[in-house]
N, CA, C and O atoms as CSV, one atom per row, in Angstrom:
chain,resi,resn,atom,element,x,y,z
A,1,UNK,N,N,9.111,-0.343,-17.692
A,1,UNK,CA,C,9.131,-0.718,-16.289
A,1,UNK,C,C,9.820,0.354,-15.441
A,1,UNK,O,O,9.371,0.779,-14.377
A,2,UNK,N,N,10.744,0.671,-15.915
A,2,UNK,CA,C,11.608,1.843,-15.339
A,2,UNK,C,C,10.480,3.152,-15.262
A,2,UNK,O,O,10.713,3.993,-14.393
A,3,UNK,N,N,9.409,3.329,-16.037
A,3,UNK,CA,C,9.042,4.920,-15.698
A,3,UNK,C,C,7.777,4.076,-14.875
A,3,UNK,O,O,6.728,4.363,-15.451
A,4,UNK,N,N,7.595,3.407,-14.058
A,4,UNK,CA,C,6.472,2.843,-13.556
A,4,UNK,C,C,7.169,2.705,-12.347
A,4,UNK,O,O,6.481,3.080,-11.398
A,5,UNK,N,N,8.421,2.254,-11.997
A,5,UNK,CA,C,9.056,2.797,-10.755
A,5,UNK,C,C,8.820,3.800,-10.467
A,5,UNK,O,O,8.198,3.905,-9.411
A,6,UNK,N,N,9.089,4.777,-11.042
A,6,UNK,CA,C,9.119,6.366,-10.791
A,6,UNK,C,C,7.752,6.874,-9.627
A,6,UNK,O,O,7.634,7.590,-8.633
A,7,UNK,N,N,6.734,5.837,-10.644
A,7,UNK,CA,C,5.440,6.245,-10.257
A,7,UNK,C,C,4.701,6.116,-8.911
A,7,UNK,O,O,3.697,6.564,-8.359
A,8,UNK,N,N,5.938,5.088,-8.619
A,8,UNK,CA,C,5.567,4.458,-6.896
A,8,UNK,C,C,5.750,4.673,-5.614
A,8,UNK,O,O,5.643,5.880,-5.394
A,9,UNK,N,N,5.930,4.193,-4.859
A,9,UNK,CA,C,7.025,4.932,-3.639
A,9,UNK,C,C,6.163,3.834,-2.537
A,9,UNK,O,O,4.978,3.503,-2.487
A,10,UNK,N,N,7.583,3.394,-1.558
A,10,UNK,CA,C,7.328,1.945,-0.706
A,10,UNK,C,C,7.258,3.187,0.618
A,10,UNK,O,O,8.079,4.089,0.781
A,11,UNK,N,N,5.723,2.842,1.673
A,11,UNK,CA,C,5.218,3.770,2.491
A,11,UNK,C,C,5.547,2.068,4.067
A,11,UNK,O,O,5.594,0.843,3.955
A,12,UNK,N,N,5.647,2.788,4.969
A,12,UNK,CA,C,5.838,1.951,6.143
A,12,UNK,C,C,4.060,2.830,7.072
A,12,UNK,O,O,3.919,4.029,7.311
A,13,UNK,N,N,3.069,1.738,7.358
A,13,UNK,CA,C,2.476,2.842,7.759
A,13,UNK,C,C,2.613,2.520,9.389
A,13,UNK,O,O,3.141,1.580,9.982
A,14,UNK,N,N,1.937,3.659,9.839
A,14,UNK,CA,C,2.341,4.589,11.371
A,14,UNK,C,C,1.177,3.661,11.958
A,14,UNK,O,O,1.563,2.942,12.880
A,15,UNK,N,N,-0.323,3.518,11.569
A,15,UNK,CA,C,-1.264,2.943,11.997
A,15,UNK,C,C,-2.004,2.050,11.438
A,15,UNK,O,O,-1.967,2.049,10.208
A,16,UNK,N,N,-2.933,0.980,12.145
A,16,UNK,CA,C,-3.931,0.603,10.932
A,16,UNK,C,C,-4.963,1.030,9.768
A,16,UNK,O,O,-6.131,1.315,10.032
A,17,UNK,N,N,-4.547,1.049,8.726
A,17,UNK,CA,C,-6.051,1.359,8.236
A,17,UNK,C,C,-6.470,0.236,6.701
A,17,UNK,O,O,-5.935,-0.820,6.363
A,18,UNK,N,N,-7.684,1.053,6.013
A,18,UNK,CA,C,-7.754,0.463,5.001
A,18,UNK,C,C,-7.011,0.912,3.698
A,18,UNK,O,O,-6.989,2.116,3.444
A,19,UNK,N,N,-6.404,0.025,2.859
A,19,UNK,CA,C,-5.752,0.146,1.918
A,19,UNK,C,C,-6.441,-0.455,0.589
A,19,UNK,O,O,-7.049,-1.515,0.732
A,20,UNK,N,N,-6.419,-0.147,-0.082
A,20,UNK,CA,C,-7.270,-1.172,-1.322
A,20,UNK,C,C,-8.531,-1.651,-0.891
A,20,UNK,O,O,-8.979,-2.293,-1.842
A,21,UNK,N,N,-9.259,-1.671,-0.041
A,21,UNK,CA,C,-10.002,-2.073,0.411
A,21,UNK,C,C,-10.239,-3.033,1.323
A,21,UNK,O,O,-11.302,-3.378,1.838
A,22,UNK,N,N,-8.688,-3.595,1.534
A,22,UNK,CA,C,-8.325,-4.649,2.921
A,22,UNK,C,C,-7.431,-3.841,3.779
A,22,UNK,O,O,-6.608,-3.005,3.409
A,23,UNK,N,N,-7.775,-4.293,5.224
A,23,UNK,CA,C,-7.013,-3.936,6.206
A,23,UNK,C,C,-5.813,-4.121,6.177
A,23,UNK,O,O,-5.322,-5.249,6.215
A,24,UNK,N,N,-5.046,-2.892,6.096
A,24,UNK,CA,C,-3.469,-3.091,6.407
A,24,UNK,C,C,-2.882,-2.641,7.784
A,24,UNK,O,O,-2.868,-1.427,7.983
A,25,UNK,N,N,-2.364,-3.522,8.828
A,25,UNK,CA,C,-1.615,-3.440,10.138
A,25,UNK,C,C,-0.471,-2.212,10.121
A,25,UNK,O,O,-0.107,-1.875,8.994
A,26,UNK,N,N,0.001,-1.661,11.015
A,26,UNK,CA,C,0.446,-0.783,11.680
A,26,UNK,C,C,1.684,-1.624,11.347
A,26,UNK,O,O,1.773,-2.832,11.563
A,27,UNK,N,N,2.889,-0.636,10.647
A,27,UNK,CA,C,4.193,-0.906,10.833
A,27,UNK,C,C,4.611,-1.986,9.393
A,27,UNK,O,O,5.726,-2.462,9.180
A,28,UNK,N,N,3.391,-2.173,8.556
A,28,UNK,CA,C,3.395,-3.058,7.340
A,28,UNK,C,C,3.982,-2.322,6.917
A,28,UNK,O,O,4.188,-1.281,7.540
A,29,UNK,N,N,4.653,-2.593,5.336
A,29,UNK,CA,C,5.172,-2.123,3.887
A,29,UNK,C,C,4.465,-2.286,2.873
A,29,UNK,O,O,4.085,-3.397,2.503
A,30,UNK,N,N,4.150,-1.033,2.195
A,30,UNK,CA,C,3.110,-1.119,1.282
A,30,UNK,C,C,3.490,-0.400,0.034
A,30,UNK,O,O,3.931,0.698,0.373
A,31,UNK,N,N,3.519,-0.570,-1.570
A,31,UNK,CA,C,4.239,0.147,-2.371
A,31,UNK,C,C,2.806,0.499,-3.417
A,31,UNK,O,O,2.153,-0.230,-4.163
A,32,UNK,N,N,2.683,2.099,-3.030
A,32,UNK,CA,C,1.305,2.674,-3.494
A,32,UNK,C,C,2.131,3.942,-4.383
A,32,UNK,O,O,3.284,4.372,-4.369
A,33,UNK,N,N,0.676,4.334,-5.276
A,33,UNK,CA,C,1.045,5.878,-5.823
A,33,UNK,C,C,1.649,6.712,-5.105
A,33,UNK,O,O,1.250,6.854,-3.949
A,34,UNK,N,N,2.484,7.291,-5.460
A,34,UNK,CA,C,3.193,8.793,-5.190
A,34,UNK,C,C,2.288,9.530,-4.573
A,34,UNK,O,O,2.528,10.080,-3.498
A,35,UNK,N,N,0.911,9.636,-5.323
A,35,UNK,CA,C,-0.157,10.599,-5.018
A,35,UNK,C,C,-0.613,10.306,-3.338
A,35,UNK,O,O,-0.839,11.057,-2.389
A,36,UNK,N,N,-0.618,8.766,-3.528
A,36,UNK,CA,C,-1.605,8.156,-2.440
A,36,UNK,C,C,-0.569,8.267,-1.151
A,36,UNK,O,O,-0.982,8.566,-0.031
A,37,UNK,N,N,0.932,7.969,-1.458
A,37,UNK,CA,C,2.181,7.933,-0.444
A,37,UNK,C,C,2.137,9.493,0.170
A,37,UNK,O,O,2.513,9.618,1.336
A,38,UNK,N,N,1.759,10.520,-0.453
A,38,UNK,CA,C,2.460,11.858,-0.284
A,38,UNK,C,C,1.061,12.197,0.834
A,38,UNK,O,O,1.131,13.077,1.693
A,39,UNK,N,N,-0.344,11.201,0.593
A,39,UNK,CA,C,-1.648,11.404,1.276
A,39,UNK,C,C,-1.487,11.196,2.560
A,39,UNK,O,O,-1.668,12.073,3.404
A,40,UNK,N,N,-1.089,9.868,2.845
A,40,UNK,CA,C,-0.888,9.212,3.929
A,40,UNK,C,C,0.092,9.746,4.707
A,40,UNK,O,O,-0.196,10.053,5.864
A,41,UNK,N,N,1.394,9.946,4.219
A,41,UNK,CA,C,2.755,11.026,4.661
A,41,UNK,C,C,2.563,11.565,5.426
A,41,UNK,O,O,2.917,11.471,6.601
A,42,UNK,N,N,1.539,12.717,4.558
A,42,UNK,CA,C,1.211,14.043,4.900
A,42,UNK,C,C,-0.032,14.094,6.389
A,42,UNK,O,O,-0.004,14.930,7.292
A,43,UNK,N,N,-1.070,12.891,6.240
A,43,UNK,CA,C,-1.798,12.809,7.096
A,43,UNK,C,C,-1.278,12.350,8.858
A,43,UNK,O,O,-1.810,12.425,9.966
A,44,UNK,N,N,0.009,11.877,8.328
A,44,UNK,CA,C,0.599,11.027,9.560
A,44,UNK,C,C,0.310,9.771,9.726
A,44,UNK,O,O,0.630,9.181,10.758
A,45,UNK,N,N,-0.450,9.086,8.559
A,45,UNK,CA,C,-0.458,7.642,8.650
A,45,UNK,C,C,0.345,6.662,8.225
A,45,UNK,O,O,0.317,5.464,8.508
A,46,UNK,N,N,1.201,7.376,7.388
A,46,UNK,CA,C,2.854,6.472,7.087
A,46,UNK,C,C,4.132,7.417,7.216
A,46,UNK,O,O,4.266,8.641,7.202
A,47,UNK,N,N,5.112,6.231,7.361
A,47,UNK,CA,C,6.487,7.287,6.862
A,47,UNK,C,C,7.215,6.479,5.180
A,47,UNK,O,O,7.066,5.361,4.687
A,48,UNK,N,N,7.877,7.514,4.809
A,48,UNK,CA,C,8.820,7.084,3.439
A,48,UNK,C,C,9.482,5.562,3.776
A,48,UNK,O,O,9.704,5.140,4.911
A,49,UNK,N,N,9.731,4.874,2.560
A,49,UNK,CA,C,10.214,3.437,3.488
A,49,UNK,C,C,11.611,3.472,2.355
A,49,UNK,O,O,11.688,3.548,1.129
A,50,UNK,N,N,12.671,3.371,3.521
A,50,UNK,CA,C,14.364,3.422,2.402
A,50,UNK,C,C,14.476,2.322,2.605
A,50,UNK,O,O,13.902,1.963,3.633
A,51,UNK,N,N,15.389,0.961,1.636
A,51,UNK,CA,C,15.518,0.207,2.049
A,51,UNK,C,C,17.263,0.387,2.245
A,51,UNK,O,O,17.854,1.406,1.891
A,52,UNK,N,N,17.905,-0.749,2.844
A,52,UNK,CA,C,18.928,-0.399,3.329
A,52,UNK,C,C,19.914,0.100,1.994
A,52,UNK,O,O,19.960,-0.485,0.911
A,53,UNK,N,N,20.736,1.417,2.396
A,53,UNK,CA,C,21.879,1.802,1.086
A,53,UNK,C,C,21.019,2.671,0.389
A,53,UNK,O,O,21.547,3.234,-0.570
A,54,UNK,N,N,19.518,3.004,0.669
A,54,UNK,CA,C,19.242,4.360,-0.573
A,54,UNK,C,C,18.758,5.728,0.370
A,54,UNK,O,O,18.382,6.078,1.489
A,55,UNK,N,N,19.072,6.185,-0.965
A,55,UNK,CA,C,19.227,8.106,-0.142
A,55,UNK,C,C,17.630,8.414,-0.470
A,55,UNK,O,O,16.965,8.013,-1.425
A,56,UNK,N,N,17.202,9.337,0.744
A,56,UNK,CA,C,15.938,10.283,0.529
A,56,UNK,C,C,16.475,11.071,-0.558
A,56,UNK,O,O,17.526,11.522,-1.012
A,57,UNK,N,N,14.896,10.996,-0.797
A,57,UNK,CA,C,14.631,11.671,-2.246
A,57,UNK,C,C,14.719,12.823,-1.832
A,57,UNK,O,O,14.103,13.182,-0.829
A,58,UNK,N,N,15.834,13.970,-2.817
A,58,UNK,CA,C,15.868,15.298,-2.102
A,58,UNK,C,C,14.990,16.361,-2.960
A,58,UNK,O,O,14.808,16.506,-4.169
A,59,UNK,N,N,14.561,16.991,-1.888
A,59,UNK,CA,C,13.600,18.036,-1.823
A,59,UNK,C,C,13.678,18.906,-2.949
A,59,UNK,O,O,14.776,19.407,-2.702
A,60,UNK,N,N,13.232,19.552,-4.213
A,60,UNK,CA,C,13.562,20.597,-4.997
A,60,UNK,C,C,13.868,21.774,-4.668
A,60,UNK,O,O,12.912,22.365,-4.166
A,61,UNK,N,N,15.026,22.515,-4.755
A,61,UNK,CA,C,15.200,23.559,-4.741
A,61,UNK,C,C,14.317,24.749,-4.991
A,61,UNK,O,O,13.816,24.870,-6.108
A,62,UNK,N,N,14.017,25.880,-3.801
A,62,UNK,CA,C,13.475,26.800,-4.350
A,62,UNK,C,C,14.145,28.256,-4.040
A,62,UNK,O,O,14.761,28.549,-3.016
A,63,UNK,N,N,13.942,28.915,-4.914
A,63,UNK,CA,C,14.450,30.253,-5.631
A,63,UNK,C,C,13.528,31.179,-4.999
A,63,UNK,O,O,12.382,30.824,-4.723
A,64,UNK,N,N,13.886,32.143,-4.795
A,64,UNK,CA,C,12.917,33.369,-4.036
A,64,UNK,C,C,13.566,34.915,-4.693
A,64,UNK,O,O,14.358,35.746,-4.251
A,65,UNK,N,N,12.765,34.788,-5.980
A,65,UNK,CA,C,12.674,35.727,-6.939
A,65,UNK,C,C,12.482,36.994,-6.728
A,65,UNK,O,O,12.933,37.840,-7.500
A,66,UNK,N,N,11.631,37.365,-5.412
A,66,UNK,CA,C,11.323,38.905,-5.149
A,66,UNK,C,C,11.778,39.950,-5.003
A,66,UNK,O,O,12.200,40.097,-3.856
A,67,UNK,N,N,11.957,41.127,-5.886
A,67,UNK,CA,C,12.775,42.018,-6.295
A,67,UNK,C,C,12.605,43.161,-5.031
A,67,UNK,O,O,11.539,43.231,-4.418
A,68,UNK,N,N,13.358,43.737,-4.819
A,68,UNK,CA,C,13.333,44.754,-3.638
A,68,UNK,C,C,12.733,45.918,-4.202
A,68,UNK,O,O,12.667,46.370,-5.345
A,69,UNK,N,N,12.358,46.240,-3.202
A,69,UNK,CA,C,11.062,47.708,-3.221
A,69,UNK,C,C,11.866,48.881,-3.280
A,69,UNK,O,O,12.654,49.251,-2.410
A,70,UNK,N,N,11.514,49.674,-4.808
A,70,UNK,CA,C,12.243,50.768,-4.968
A,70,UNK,C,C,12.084,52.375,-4.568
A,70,UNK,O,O,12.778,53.343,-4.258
A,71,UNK,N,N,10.115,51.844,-4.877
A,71,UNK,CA,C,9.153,52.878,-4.312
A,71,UNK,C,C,8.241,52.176,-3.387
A,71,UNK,O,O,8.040,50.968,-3.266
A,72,UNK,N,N,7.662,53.318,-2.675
A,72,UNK,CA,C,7.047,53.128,-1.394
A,72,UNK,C,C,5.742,53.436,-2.063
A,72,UNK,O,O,5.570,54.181,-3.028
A,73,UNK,N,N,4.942,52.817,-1.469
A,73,UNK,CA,C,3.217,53.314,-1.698
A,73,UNK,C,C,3.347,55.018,-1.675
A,73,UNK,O,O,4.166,55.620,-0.981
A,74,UNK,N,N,2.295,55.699,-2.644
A,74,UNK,CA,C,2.204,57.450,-2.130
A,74,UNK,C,C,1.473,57.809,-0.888
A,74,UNK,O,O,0.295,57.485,-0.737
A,75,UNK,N,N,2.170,58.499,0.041
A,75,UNK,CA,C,1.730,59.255,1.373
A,75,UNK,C,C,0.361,59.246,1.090
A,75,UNK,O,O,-0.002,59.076,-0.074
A,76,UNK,N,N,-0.592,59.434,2.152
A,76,UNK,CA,C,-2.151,59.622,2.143
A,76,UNK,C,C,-2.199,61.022,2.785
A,76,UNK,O,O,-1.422,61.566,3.569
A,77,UNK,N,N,-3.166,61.376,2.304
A,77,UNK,CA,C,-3.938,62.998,2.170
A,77,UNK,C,C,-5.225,62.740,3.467
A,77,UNK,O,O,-6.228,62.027,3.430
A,78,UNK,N,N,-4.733,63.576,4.484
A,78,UNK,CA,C,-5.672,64.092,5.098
A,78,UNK,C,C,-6.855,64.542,4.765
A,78,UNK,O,O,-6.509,65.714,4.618
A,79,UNK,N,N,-7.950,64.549,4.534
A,79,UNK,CA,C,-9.527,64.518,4.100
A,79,UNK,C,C,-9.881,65.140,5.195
A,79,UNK,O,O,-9.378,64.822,6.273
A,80,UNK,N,N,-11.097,66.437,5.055
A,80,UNK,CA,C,-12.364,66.666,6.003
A,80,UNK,C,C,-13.222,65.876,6.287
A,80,UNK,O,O,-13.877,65.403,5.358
A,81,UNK,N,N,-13.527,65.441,7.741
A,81,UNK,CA,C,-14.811,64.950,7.860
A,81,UNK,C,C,-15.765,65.256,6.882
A,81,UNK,O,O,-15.795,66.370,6.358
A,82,UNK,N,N,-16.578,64.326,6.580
A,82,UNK,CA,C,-18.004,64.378,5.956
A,82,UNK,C,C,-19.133,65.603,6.841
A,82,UNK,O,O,-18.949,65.771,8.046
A,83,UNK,N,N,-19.507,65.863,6.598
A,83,UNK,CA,C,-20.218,67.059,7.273
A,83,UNK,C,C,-21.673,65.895,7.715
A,83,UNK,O,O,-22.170,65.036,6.988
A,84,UNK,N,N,-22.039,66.248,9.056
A,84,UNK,CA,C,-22.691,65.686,9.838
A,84,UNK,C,C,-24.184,65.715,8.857
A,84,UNK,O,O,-24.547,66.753,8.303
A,85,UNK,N,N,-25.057,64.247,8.740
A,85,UNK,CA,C,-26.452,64.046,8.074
A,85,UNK,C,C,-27.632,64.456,9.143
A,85,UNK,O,O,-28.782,64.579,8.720
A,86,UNK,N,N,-27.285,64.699,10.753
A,86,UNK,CA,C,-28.461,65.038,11.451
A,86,UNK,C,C,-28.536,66.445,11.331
A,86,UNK,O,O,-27.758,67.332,11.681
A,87,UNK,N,N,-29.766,66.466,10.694
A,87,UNK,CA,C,-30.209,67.901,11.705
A,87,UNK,C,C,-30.447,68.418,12.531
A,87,UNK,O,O,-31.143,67.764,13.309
A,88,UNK,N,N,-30.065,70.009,13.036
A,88,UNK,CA,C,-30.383,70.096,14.058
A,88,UNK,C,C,-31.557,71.411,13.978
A,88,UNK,O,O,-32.135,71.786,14.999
């Protein structure tokens, strides 16, 4: 039961729409997939729903690995025009 919590997440939505296949009202509580919560979230049709006393779920840390540039690309070489294809 405990890893089936995990799996859920309680969404408050922003507007009406369809849910399961029945209409759900604007401002309901609805406890859907992670997948389906992060859909709606993201679309602007719900927000996260805390109930009173719990903390947002915090964000994962990210790391920004990119090593500094030691060398520069090599200078470019001036080239002759191609010599003109009309004749004259």
């Amino acid at each position: 039961m405990a890893g089936e919590k995990k799996n859920v997440k309680r969404v408050r939505l922003t507007r009406s729409l369809l849910l399961n296949g029945e209409h759900a009202e604007a401002g309901s509580i609805h406890e859907v997939s992670r997948a389906v919560a992060q859909l709606l979230i993201g679309a602007g049709s719900a927000e996260a729903h805390l109930e009173e006393g719990e903390e947002p779920e915090a964000a994962p840390t990210t790391v920004n690995r990119m090593e500094h540039v030691s060398e520069r690309d090599p200078r470019t070489k001036q080239v002759a025009p191609a010599p003109p294809k009309v004749k004259k």
